[in-house]
C-alpha positions as CSV (number, residue, x, y, z in Angstrom):
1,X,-4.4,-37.2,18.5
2,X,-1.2,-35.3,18.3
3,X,0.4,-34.6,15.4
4,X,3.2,-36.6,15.0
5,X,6.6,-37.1,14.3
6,X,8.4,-35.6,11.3
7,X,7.8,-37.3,8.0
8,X,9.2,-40.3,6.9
9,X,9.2,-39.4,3.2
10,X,9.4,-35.8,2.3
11,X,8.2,-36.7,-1.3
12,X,5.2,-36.9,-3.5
13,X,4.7,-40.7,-3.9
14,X,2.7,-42.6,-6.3
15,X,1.1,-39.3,-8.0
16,X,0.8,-41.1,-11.6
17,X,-0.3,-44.0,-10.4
18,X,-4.0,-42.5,-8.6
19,X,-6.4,-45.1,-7.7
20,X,-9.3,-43.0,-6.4
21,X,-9.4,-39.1,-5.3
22,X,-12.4,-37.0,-4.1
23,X,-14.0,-34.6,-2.2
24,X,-17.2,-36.1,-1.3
25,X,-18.0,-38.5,2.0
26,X,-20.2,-40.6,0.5
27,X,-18.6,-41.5,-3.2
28,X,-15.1,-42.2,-0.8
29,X,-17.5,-44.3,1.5
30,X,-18.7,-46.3,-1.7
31,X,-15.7,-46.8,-3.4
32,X,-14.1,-48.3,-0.1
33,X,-17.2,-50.5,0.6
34,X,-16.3,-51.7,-2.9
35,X,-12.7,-52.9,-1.9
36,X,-13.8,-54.1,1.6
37,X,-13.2,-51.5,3.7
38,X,-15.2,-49.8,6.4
39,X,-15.1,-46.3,6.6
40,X,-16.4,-43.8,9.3
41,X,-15.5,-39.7,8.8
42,X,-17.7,-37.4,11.4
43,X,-20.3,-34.9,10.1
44,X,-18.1,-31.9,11.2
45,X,-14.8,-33.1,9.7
46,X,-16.9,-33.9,6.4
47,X,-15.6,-30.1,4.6
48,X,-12.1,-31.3,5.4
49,X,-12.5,-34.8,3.0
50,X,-9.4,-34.7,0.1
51,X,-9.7,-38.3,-0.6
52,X,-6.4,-39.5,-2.7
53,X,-5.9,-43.4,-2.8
54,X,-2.7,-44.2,-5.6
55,X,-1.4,-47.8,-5.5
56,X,0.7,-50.1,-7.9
57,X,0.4,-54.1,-8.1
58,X,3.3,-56.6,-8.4
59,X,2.8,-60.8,-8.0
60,X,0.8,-61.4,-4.5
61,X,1.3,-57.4,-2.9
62,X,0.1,-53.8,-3.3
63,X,1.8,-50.8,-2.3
64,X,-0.3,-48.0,-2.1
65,X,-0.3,-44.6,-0.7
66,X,-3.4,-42.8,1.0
67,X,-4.2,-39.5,3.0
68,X,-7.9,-37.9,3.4
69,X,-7.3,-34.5,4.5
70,X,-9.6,-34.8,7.3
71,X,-9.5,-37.5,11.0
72,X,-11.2,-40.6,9.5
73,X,-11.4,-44.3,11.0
74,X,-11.1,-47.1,8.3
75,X,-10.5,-50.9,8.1
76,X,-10.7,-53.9,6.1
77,X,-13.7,-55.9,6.5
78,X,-13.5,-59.6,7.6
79,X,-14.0,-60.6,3.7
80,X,-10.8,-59.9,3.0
81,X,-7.8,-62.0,4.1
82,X,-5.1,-60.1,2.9
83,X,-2.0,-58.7,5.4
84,X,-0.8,-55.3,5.5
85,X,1.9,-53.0,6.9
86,X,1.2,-49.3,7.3
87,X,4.1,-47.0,7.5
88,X,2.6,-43.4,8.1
89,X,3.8,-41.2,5.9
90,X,3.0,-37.7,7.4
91,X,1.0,-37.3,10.8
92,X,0.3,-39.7,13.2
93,X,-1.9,-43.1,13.1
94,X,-3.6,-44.8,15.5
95,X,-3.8,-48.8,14.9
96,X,-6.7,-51.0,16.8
97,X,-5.5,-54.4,16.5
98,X,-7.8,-56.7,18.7
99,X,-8.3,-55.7,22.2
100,X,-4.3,-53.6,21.6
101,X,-3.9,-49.7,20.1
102,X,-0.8,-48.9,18.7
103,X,0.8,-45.7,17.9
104,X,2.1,-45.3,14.5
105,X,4.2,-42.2,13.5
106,X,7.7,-42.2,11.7
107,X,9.6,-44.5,14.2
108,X,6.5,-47.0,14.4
109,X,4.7,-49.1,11.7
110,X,1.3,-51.1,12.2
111,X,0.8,-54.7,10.7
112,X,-2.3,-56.5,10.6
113,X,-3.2,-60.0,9.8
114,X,-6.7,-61.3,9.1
115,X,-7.5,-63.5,12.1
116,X,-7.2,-60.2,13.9
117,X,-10.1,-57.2,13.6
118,X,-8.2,-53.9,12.7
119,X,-9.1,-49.8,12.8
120,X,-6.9,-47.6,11.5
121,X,-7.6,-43.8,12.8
122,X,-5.7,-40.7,11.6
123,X,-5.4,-36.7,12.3
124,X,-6.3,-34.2,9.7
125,X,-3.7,-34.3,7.2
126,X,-2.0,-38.0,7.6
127,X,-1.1,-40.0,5.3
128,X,0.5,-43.4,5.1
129,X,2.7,-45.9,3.2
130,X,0.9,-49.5,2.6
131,X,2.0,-52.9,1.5
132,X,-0.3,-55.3,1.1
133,X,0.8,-59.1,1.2
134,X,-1.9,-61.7,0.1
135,X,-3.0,-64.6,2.3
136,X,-2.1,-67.3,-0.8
137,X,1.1,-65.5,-1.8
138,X,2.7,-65.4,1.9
139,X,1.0,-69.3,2.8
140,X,3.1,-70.3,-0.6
141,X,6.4,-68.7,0.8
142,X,5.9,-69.9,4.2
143,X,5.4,-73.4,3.0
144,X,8.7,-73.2,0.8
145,X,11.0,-71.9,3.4
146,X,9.4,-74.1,6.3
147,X,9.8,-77.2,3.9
148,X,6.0,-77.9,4.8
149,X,2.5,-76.3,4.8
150,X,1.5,-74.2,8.1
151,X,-0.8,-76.1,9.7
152,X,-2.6,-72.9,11.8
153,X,-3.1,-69.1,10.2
154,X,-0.1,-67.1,10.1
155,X,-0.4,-63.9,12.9
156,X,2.8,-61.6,12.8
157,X,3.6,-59.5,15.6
158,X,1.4,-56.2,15.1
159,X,4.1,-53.4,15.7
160,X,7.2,-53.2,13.5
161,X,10.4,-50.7,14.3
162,X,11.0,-48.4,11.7
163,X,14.2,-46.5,13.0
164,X,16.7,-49.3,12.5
165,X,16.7,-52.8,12.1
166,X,14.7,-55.0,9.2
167,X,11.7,-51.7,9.8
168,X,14.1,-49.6,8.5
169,X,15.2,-51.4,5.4
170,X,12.0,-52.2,4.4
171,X,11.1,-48.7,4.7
172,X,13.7,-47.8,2.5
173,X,12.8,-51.0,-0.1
174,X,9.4,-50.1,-0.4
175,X,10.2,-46.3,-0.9
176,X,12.7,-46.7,-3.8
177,X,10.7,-49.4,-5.5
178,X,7.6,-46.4,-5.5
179,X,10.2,-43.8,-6.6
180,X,10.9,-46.1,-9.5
181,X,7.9,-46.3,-10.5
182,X,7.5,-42.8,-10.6
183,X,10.3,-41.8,-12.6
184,X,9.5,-44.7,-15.1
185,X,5.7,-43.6,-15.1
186,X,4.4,-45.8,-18.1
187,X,7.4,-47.8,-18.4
188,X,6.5,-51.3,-17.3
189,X,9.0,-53.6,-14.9
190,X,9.8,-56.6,-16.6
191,X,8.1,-59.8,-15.6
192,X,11.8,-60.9,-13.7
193,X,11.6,-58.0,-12.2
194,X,8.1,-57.8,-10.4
195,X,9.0,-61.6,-9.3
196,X,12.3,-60.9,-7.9
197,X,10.7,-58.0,-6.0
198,X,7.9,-59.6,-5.0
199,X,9.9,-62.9,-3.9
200,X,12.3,-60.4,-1.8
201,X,9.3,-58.3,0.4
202,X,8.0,-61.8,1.0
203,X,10.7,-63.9,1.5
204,X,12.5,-60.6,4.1
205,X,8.7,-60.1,5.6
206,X,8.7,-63.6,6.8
207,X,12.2,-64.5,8.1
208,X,12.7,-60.7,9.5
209,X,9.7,-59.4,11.2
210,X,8.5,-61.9,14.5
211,X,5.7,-64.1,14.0
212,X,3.5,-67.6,14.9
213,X,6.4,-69.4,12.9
214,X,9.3,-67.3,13.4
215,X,10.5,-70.4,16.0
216,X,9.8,-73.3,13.6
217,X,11.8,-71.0,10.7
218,X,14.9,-70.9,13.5
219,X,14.2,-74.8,14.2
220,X,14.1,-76.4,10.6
221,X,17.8,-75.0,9.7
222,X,19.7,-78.2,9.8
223,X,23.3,-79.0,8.0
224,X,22.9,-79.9,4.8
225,X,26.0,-81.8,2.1
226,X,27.2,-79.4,-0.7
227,X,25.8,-81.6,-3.0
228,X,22.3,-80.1,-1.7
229,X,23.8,-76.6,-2.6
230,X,25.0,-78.2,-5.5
231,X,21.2,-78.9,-6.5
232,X,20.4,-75.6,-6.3
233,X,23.6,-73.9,-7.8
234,X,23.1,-75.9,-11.0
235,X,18.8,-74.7,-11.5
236,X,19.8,-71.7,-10.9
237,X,22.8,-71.9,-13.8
238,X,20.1,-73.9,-15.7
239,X,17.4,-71.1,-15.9
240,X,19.4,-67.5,-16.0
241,X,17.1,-66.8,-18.7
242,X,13.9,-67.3,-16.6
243,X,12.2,-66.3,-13.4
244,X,12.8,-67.8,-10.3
245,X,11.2,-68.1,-7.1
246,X,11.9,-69.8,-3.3
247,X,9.3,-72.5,-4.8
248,X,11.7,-73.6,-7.2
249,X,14.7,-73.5,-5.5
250,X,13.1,-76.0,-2.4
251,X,12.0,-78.0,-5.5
252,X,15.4,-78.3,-7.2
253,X,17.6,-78.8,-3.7
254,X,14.6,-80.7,-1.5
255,X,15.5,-78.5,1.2
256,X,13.4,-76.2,3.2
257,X,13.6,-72.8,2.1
258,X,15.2,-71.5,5.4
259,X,17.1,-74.0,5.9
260,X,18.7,-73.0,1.9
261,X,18.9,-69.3,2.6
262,X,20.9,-69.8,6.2
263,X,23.5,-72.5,4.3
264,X,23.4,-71.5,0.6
265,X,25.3,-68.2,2.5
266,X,27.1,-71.0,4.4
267,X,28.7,-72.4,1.2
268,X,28.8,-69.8,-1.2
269,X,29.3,-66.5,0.6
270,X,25.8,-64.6,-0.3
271,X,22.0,-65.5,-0.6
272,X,20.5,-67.2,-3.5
273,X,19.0,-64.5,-5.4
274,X,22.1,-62.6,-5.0
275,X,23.8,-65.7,-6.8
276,X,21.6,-65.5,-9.3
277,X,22.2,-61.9,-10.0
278,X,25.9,-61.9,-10.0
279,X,26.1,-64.9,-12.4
280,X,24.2,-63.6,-15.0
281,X,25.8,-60.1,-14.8
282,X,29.2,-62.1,-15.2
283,X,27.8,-64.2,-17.9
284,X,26.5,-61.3,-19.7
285,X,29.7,-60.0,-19.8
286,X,31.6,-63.6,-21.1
287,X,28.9,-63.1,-23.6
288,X,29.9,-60.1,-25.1
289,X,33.6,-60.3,-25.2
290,X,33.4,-63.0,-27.2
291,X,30.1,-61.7,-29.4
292,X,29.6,-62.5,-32.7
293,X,29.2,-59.0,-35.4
294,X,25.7,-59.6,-35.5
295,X,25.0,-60.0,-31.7
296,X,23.7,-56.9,-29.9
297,X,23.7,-56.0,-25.9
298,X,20.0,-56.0,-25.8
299,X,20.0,-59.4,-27.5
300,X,23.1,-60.8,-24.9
301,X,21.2,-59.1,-22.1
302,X,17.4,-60.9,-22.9
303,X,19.0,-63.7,-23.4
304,X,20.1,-63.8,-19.7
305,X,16.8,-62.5,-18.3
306,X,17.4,-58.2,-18.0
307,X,14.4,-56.6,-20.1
308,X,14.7,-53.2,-18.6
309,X,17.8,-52.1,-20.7
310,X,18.6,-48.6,-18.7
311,X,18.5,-50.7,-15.6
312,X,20.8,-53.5,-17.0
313,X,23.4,-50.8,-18.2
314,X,23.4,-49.1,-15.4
315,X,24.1,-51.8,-12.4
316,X,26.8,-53.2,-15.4
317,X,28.7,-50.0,-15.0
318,X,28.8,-50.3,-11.7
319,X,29.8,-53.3,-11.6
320,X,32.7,-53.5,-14.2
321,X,33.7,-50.1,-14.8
322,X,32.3,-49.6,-18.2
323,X,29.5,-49.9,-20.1
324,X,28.1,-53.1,-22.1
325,X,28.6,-51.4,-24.9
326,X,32.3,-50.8,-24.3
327,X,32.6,-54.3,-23.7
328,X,31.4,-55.1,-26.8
329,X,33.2,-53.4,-29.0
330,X,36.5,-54.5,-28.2
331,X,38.9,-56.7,-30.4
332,X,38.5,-60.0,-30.9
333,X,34.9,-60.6,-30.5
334,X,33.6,-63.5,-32.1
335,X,36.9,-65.0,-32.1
336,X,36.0,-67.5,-28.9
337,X,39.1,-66.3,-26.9
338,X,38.7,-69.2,-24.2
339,X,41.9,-67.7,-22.2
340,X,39.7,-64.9,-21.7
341,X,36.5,-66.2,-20.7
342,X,37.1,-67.3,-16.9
343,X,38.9,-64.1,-15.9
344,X,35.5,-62.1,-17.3
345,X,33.5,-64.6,-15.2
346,X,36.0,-64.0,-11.9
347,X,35.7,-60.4,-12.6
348,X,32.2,-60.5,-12.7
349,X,32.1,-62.2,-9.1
350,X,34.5,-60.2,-7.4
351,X,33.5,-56.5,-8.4
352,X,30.0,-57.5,-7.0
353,X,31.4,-58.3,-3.6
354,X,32.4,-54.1,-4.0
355,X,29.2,-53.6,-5.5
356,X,27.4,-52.7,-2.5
357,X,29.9,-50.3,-1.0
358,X,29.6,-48.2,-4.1
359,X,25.8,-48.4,-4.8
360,X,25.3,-47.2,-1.0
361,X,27.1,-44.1,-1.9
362,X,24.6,-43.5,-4.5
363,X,21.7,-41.1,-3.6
364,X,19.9,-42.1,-6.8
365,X,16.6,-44.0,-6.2
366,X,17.0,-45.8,-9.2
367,X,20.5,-47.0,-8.1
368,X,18.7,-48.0,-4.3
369,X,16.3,-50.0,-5.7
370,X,19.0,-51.9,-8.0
371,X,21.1,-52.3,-4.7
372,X,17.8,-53.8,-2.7
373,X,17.3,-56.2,-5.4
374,X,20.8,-57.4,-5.9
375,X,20.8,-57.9,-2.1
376,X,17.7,-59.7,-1.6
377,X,18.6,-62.1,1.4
């Protein structure tokens, strides 16, 4: 095998979240026989072996990073049902899937699904970018946006583009959601947080990258009355302070989740999730011009379901030009100016149609990540 393309990530990623590292053929051989995985290294390659397997776990996916120094072949076993996409990292990969072999290198990701055996082979040195999706978590999505459950196993198309396109941004999601977590190290996501991130890599994997049901996705979009938006506008209003999925969206409008993603846009101008996002920014900020003394940001702000306060403050600056607590220490709070509260609320909806714009200008990972989430199609 040659040795690649340039690197996708130029990077350390995932180095205080380690999983696994070692030297030694057999103690990497056992510890992937624990989690499924066959793994074959030759004799003469064995002095080369610098194991390092780091990963982090959201609701339903993985996304782990791993390189072993020396050529290796490794794969899941048919135990597992899980799906992945491998986005090499450094090096080059070679991908078995079925009877086909792939090429995986910067441009060109790998992804596997269950019904299908899969090898993975690298050169000395590679290393790789995984997500891993599981079979209950994407069957539960697939059922909410088709409006039904799949009645055969969902196969996606094994190759995925990562020079432009949905490849591209999901190479891009995936890296500043890792970066994140590295600069937070201990600091936990809140549990809105993980679900909206989750609910965005599965919701984007399966309406963006070709599949068994790609067609029936395209074919269940039908028109649907306002008063169906209307459903969903007012759960989503209902439950700022909670977490929210596809699931309860479908649930609240009785529409199939395509079919709400392709018309909620239709009606309103952006995607659900995005909705969501740009309401409770705007009633956040209703909240705390008109804030009684005792009321704090971080007690407005929980109320309205942001946990991570640097985060919060952050995307609210963006967004309006100053920070929360700017906001709320101007005059009259407490005083319930109602002349006031609508323009805050208009405001609110019409610097995040800008928001985007400016966030893209922003090299910041932290600053990507909010972006990807606030976008979340």
């Amino acid at each position: 095998m040659q040795s690649g393309s340039p690197p996708l990530f130029d990077w350390p990623l995932l180095e205080w979240h380690r999983v696994f590292d070692s030297r030694d053929a057999e103690e990497t051989r056992a510890f992937l026989n624990t989690m499924a995985f066959r793994f074959d290294l030759a004799a003469r390659d064995a002095a080369q072996l610098d194991a390092c397997v780091s990963g982090i776990y959201l609701p339903g996916i993985y996304i782990g990073r791993a390189q072993y120094g020396a050529p290796v072949a490794l794969g899941p076993s048919r135990v597992r049902n899980d799906y992945w996409v491998h986005l090499p990292i450094r090096g080059m990969w070679e991908a078995a899937v079925g009877y086909d072999t792939f090429v995986c290198d910067s441009c060109h990701a790998t992804v596997s699904s269950p019904t299908r055996e899969v090898m993975l082979r690298c050169n000395a040195g590679a290393a790789r970018l995984s997500l891993s999706v599981t079979s209950e978590a994407l069957k539960r999505q697939l059922t909410a946006l088709l409006g039904e459950p799949p009645s055969e196993p969902l196969v996606f198309v094994p190759t995925m583009n990562l020079a432009n396109g949905y490849g591209s941004r999901l190479a891009n999601m995936l890296a500043s959601a890792v970066i994140e977590f590295e600069r937070a190290c201990a600091i936990r996501w809140s549990p809105t947080t993980m679900i909206e991130f989750a609910e965005f890599a599965l919701t984007s994997l399966l309406l963006y990258h070709l599949h068994n049901y790609s067609d029936a996705l395209r074919r269940s979009a039908r028109m649907i009355a306002p008063r169906d938006i209307r459903h969903a506008v007012d759960y989503l209003e209902a439950h700022l302070g909670s977490p929210l999925t596809v699931a309860d969206l479908v649930a609240a409008s009785q529409v199939a989740g395509r079919t709400l993603f392709q018309h909620f846009r239709d009606f309103t101008g952006t995607s659900p999730m995005r909705y969501l996002r740009n309401v409770r920014f705007a009633k956040v900020r209703d909240a705390l011009l008109r804030a009684e003394p005792e009321e704090s940001v971080t007690m407005i702000a929980m109320a309205y379901g942001f946990t991570h306060m640097s985060r919060f403050a952050l995307e609210y600056r963006h967004r309006f030009g100053e920070r929360p607590s700017d906001t709320l220490r101007r005059e009259g709070r407490g005083q319930g100016n109602v002349r006031g509260r609508m323009p805050a609320l208009v405001q609110g909806l019409h610097r995040s149609a800008t928001h985007g714009h400016r966030e893209r200008a922003a090299v910041e990972a932290r600053r990507r990540l909010v972006r990807l989430l606030s976008h979340s199609d």
